[in-house]
Every structure is written in structure tokens, then in C-alpha cells.
C-alpha positions in Angstrom: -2.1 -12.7 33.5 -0.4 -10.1 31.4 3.4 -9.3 32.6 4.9 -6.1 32.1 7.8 -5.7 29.9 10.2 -4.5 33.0 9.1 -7.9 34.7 9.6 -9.8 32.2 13.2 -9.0 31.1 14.2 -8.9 35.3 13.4 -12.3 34.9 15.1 -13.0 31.7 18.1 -11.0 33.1 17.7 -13.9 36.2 17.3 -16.9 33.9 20.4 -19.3 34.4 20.6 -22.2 33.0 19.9 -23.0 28.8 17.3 -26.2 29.8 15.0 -23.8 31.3 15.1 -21.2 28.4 14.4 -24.2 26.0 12.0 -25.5 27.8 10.1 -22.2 28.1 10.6 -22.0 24.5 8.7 -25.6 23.9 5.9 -24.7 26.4 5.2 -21.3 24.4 5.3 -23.1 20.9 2.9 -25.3 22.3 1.1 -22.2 23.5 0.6 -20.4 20.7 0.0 -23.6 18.0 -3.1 -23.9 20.0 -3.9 -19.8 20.4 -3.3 -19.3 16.7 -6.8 -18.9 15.0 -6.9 -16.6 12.6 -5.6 -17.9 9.5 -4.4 -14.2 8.0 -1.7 -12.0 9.1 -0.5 -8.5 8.0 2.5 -8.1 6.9 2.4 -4.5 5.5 0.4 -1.7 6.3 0.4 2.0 5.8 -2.7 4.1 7.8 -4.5 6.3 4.9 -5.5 10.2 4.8 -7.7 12.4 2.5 -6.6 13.9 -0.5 -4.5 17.2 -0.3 -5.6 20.7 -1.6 -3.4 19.8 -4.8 -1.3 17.8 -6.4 -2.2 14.2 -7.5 -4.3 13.2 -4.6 -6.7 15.6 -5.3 -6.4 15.5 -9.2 -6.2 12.0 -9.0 -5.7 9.2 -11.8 -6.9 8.3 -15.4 -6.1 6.1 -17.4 -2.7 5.5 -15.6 -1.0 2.4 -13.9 0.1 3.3 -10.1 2.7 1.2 -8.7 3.3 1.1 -5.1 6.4 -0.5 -3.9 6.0 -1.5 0.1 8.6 -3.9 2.0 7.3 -6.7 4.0 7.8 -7.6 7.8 6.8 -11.5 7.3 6.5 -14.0 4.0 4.1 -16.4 3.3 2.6 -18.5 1.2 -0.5 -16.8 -0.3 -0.9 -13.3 0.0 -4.1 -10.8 -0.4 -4.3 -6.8 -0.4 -6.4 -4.3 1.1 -7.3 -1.5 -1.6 -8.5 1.9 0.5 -11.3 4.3 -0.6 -12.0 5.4 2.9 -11.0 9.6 1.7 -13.1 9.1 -1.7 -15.8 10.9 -3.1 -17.2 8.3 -4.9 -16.8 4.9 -6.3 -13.5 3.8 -7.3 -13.3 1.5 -10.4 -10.3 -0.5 -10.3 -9.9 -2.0 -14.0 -6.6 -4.4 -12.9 -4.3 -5.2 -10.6 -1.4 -7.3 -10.3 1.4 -8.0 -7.8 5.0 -9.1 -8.2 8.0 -9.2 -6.6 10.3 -5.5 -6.9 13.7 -6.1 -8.4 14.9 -2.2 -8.7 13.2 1.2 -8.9 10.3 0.2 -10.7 11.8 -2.8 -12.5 9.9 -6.1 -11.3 11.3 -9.7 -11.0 10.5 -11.2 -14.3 8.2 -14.3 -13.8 6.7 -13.2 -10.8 3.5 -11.5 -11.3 0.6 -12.1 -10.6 -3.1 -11.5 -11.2 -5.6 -10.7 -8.2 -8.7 -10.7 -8.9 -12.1 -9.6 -6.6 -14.8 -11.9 -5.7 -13.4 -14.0 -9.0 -13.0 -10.7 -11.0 -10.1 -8.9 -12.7 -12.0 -5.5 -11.6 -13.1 -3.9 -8.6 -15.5 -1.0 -7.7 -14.9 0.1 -3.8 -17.4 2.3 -2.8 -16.6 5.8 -1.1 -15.9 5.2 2.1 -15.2 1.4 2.1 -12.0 -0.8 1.9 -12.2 -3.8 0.1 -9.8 -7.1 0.1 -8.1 -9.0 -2.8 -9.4 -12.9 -3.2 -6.3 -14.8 -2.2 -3.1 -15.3 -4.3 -1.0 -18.5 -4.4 2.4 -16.5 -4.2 5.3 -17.0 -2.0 7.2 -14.3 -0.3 9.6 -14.0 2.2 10.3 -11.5 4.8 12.4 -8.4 3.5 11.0 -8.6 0.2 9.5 -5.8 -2.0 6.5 -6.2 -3.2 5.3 -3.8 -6.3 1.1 -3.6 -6.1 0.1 -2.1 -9.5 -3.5 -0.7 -9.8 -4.8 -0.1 -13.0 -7.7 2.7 -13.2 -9.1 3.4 -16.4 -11.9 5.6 -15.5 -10.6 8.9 -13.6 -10.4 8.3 -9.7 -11.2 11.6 -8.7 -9.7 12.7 -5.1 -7.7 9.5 -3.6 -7.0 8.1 -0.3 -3.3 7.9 0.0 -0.6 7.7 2.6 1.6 10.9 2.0 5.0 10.5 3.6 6.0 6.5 2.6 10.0 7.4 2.7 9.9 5.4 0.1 9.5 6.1 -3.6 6.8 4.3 -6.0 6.0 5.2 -9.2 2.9 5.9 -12.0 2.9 5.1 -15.6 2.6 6.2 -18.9 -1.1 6.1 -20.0 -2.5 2.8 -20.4 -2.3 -0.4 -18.6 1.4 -1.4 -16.9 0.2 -3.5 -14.3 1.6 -6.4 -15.9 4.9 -4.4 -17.4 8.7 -6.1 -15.9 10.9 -2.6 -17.0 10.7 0.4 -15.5 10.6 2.8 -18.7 6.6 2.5 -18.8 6.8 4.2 -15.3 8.9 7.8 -15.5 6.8 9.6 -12.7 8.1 8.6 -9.1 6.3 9.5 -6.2 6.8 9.2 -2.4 3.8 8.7 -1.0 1.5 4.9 -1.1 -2.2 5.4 -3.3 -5.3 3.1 -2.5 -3.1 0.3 -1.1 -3.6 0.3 3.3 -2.3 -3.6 3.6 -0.9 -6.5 2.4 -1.3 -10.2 4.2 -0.2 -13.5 4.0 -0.4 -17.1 5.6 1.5 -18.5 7.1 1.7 -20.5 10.5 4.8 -19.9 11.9 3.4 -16.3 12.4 1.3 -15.7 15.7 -0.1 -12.7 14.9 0.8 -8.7 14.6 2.2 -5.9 16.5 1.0 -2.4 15.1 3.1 1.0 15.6 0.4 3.5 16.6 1.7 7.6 16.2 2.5 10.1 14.2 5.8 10.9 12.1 7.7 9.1 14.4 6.4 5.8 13.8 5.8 6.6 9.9 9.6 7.2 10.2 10.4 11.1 9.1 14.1 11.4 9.7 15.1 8.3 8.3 16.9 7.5 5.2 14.2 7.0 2.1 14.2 3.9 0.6 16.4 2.2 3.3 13.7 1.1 5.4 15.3 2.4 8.5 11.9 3.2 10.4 11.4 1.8 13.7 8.5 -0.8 12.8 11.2 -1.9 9.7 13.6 -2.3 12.6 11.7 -4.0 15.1 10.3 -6.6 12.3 13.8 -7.4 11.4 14.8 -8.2 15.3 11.1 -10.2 16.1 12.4 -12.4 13.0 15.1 -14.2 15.2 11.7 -15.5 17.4 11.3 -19.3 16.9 8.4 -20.3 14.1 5.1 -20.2 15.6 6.0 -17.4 18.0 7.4 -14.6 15.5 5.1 -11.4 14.9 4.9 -9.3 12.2 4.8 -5.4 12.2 2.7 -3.3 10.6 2.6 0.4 10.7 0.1 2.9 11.4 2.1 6.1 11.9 1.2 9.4 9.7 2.9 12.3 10.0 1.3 15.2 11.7 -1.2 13.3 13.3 -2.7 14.1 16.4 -4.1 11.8 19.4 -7.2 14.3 19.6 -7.3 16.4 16.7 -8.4 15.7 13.3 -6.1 17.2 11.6 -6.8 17.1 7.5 -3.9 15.3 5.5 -2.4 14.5 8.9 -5.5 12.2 9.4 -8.1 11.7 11.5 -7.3 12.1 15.2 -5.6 8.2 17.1 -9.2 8.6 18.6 -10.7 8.5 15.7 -8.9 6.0 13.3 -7.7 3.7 15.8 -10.4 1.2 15.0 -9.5 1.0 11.7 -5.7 1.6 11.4 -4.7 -0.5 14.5 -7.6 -2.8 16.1 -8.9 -4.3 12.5 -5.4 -5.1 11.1 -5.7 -8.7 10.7 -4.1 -10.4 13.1 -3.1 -7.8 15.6 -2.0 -8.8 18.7 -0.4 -5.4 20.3 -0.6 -2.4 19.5 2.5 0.2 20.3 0.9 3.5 21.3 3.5 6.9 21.0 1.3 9.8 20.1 0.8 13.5 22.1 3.9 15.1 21.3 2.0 16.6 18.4 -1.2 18.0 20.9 1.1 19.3 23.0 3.7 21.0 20.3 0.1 22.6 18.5 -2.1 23.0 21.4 -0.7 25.7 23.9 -3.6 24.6 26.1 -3.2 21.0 26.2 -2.9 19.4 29.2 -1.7 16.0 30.6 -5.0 14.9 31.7 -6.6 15.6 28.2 -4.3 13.1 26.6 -4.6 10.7 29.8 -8.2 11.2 28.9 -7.7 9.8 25.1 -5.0 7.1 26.3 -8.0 5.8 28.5 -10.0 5.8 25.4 -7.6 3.6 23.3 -6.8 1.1 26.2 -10.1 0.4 26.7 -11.0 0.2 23.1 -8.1 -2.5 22.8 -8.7 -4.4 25.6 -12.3 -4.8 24.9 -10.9 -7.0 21.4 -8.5 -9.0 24.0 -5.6 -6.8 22.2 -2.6 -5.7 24.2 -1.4 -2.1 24.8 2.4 -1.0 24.9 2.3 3.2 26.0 5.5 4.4 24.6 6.9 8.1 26.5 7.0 10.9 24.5 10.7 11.7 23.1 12.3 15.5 23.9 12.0 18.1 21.1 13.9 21.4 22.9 14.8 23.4 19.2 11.9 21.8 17.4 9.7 24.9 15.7 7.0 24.2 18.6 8.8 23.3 21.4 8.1 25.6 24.6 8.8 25.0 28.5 5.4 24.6 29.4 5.0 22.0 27.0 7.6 20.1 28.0 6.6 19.6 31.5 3.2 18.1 30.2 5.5 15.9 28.4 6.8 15.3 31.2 4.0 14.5 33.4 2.5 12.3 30.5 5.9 10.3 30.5 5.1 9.8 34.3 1.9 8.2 34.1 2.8 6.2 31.0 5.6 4.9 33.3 3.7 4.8 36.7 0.1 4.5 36.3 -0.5 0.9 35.7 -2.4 1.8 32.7 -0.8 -0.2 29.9 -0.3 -3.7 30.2 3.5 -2.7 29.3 6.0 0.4 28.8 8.3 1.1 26.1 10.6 3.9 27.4 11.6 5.7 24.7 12.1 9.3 25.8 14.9 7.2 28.2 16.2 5.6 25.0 16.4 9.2 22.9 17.3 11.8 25.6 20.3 13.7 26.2 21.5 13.0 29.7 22.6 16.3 29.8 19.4 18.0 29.2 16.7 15.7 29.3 14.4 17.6 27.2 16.7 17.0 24.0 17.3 14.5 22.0 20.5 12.8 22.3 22.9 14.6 19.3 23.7 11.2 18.0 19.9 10.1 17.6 19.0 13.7 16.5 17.9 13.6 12.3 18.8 17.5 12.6 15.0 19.2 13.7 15.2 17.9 17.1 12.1 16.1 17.0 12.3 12.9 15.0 15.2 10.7 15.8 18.0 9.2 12.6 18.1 6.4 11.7 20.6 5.4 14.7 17.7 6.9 17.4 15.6 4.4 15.4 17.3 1.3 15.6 18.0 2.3 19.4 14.1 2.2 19.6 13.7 -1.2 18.3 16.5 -2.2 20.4 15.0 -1.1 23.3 12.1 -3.8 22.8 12.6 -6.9 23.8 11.5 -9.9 21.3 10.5 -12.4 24.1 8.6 -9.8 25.7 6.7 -9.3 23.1 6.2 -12.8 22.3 4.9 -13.5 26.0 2.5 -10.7 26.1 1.0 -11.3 22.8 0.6 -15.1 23.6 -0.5 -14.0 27.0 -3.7 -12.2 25.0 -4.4 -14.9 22.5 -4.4 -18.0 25.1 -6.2 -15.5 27.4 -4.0 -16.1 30.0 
């Protein structure tokens, strides 16, 4: 039996007495020590798009070091990474790639790095099209931490796969191999976007499994302050933390900007339809997935209509559900004074909100137009969440967000899926 969040926290709310909280706290340890079966867990993730119409995606790389810097949701004790070439033309030849912890900038922790290596070897070639996983590396890392993932190609890359808007700045070297450079000075050339890396996971067994943030720039986190990790998902991980050991999640994030639940859309990505196989139900060890996409159908589609994006909810619940994954619908936010905001759209806003909230649908709501609207016009944001374009929330409206979900909940419904309760 799956329990909505509303239920769930009315019965928190009702909870009096501490022996009954700790005894529901042993009986779901229990739980989900005996539900936890797959040994690997993300702990970073960014969803991936095809190359631009210039700039370095589509020239690419040669003979260069890229070093992306991502921030992790969860440590563990060995970690492995996912290298992307889903966007590429053709094969791309990896000649190195090591991993170490981020100190500043581009400046790693001296005595940290580390070689991975690819079926036993220091290279890689990942064919167009294909993603391709590290062998495992005996490296600890805790929760919070920066990791810097530097991919060494030799050969050029041609067009890459990349995740555009990271609000968060890596960095590119110098010709020649870096990959195993502490300083900074080999890498002048920042850059905000993530290349060829799509995740990064770890073991560890107090971990019982993942929670991916499914939508657009809201989820990616446009409107919050770069290199702060003030996204939602960032805040969120930070709050599932407090979660005793064996029933924490991690977070990992599958928002791109632009993106569209129906539409493919270019360097926006594929439509949610079409990527939400990839991006949220293969992450390794997802649990939920978080689901707030449409507000971009509706803002670019005059025509759009509630029951098309019903239609493509429908589509992704059942997709979900058919992997025993769990499926949070999240309410489109208000945008009146964003570029494509109009009336009519707003009202299939509207009517989406109401069948996120009423229809039975997901197995839970997270009400986060409630959260981010102004209850004096309740089809904009609330001033102090507003980043300034009336469409994507600050980094305030964020935290609010991941305030707004409860831990426990979370916890229940996600051992409620792997127990198969």
C-alpha cells in the first residue's frame, strides 16, 4: 500500500508520544535492510542534450583536459561514473580520466586522485549513442563534497553531449593531459555547463535508494545563485540527510532547461516523454521520481491543452510504475510577467494543478504552485520567491520547495515500493 504524502504527514501531525516514533523508526530500518538490493546508488546526476549550433559543444575537444566539478547528494565508499555519448556522432575516445576531491575553482585536494579505468583500462571508446560506466574506485566521499571528473581526449571529440546550464562553473585545460594536475593554472578556460559526465555513484548501505527531480529549468535550478548549490534537488539532499542510516535517499537531478513534457525541443532535450527512461527510470537506484514539467508546453504552445499533458503524465506514471518506481506530480508554479505568460494559459495551468491535486493519479503530491504563489494573485509568484523573470523561483522559493517535502514521507513511500508493500 502506497500512502499519499497529505496522509502521511496528518498522521505524523497526530503522532504523540516519542516510543511510537522510535519504534516506527526500528520497524522501517528493519524494512528497508531487507528491501535494499541494489548495491549502487547515484549520487550525482545531470540529464544530457545535443550539441549546440556553436560554441564548444559543437566544436568539441582535442587534445584538451575537461574538468567537471559536480557536488554530491550522498558519500560512499567506492565510487563509479557514467561517461555520456548519447548526442555524438561517432565514437568517442577517452585517453584518461581521473577523479579527486575539488578543493577551489579548479584546484584539487592534493593526494586525492584517482585513476578509473574501463573494463581494466586507462581508455575508453563509447560509441555514438551509448553511455558507458567506470570500473569501480576504492575512494571515500562524503555527502556535500565536490568531486572534479577530468576526461582526458586526445583525439578530437567532434560534437559532444553536454548538460548546458550546470550553475556551476568547471573548467578545460591547456593542451595536453591535466587529468592528474592538483593547481588550477593548467585550466584557464571556465565553463558552465557539465561535458560527457551524466552520473556519479557510490556504495554505501546506509543509503536506500534515489529520488530523481524530473522538469525543466526549475529543477536544473535557473534563478539560483551559481556555484552555491541552491537548486531544489541540492536542497532537498541536504534535509533527507537528517534520515536515520539505512533509510536516507539520495537526489539526483534530471532537470534541463527549456525542456518540454511533449516536445523535443533541440538543446532543451528530448521531450520528458522521450528521455524519461533514460534520465529518471535507469538512474541506479531510483526509488521516486519528482515529476514538475508543462509549464514550458503551455508557455510555447498556444494550443496546448490540459488533457494533452494529462495525456503525457499518464504516459510517465505508467512507465514508472511498471519498474515498481514511485511517482510524486508536482503543480505547476505561476509565471504572470514571464515573456510567455497569457490568461489562457494560465487556466490550463490551472486545471493541470487540479488533476495533479485531485485525480488520484500519483501515488503522492507535492504542492508547489501553493508553496510559490502570491496570495494576492495566485497566478504570480510570491515577490520574495520571485528570481526577478517571474518564472523560476530564488534561491529562498527554492529552499521553500524542499521544505515543503517531507523527509519521512519520502522515506515511507520509497520503502513502501522496494518492500512492495
Amino acid at each position: 500500500m502506497i500512502i499519499p504524502l497529505a496522509v502521511l504527514a496528518l498522521l505524523a501531525a497526530l503522532a504523540p508520544a516519542p516510543v511510537a516514533a522510535a519504534a516506527s523508526v526500528g520497524a522501517l530500518t528493519t524494512a528497508a535492510t531487507q528491501a535494499a538490493t541494489l548495491p549502487w546508488v547515484g549520487t550525482w546526476a545531470a540529464a544530457q542534450v545535443g550539441p549546440g549550433a556553436r560554441g564548444l559543444s559543437r566544436t568539441g575537444f582535442r587534445d584538451e583536459t575537461v574538468r567537471d566539478v559536480v557536488h554530491l547528494s550522498v558519500g560512499g565508499t567506492e565510487v563509479r561514473i557514467r561517461l555520456s555519448n548519447v548526442f555524438g556522432t561517432g565514437p568517442l575516445r577517452i585517453a584518461g580520466v581521473r577523479i579527486a576531491l575539488r578543493a577551489d575553482g579548479a584546484q584539487t585536494v592534493p593526494r586525492t586522485s584517482h585513476q578509473v579505468t574501463f573494463g581494466g583500462l586507462n581508455q575508453a571508446i563509447v560509441p555514438a549513442g551509448a553511455r558507458e560506466f567506470s570500473d569501480p574506485v576504492a575512494m571515500r566521499v562524503s555527502a556535500g563534497q565536490d568531486l572534479a571528473v577530468s576526461i582526458f581526449v586526445k583525439a578530437a571529440s567532434g560534437p559532444c553531449t553536454w548538460h548546458p546550464a550546470a550553475i556551476a562553473t568547471s573548467y578545460y585545460s591547456v593542451p595536453g593531459n591535466h587529468a592528474a594536475t592538483v593547481g588550477a593554472t593548467a585550466y584557464p578556460h571556465r565553463m558552465g555547463a557539465w561535458y560527457w559526465l551524466d552520473g556519479v555513484d557510490v556504495l554505501n548501505a546506509a543509503i536506500n535508494g534515489a529520488v530523481v527531480t524530473f522538469g525543466a529549468s526549475t529543477s536544473d535550478g535557473v534563478g539560483s545563485t551559481r556555484n552555491a548549490n541552491d537548486r531544489y534537488p541540492d536542497d532537498l539532499a541536504r534535509r533527507l540527510l537528517a534520515l536515520p542510516s539505512g533509510l536516507r535517499l539520495s537526489v539526483l537531478n534530471a532537470g534541463i532547461s527549456g525542456n518540454q513534457l511533449l516536445a523535443d525541443a533541440g538543446t532543451t532535450g528530448p521531450s520528458g516523454l522521450a528521455r524519461f527512461e533514460r534520465d529518471a527510470l535507469q538512474q541506479s537506484g531510483v526509488r521516486i521520481v519528482i515529476v514538475w514539467e508543462g509549464t514550458n508546453d503551455i508557455g510555447v504552445h498556444p494550443d496546448m491543452t490540459a488533457r494533452d499533458l494529462i495525456h503525457g503524465y499518464l504516459q510517465l506514471i505508467e512507465a514508472a510504475h511498471a519498474r515498481g518506481i514511485a511517482v510524486i506530480g508536482a503543480t505547476l508554479q505561476p509565471d504572470e510577467g514571464a515573456g510567455y505568460y497569457s490568461a489562457h494559459g494560465n487556466r490550463v495551468r490551472e486545471e493541470v494543478n487540479r488533476w495533479i491535486r485531485y485525480s488520484g493519479a500519483f501515488d503522492a503530491v507535492a504542492d508547489f504552485d501553493a508553496v510559490l504563489r502570491d496570495p494576492a494573485d495566485s497566478a504570480r509568484l510570491l515577490p520574495k520567491f520571485d528570481s526577478g523573470d517571474h518564472l523560476h523561483p530564488n534561491d529562498a522559493g527554492y529552499q521553500a520547495i524542499a521544505d515543503s517535502l517531507r523527509p519521512w514521507m519520502l522515506a515511507s513511500l520509497a520503502l513502501g515500493y522496494a518492500t512492495g508493500a
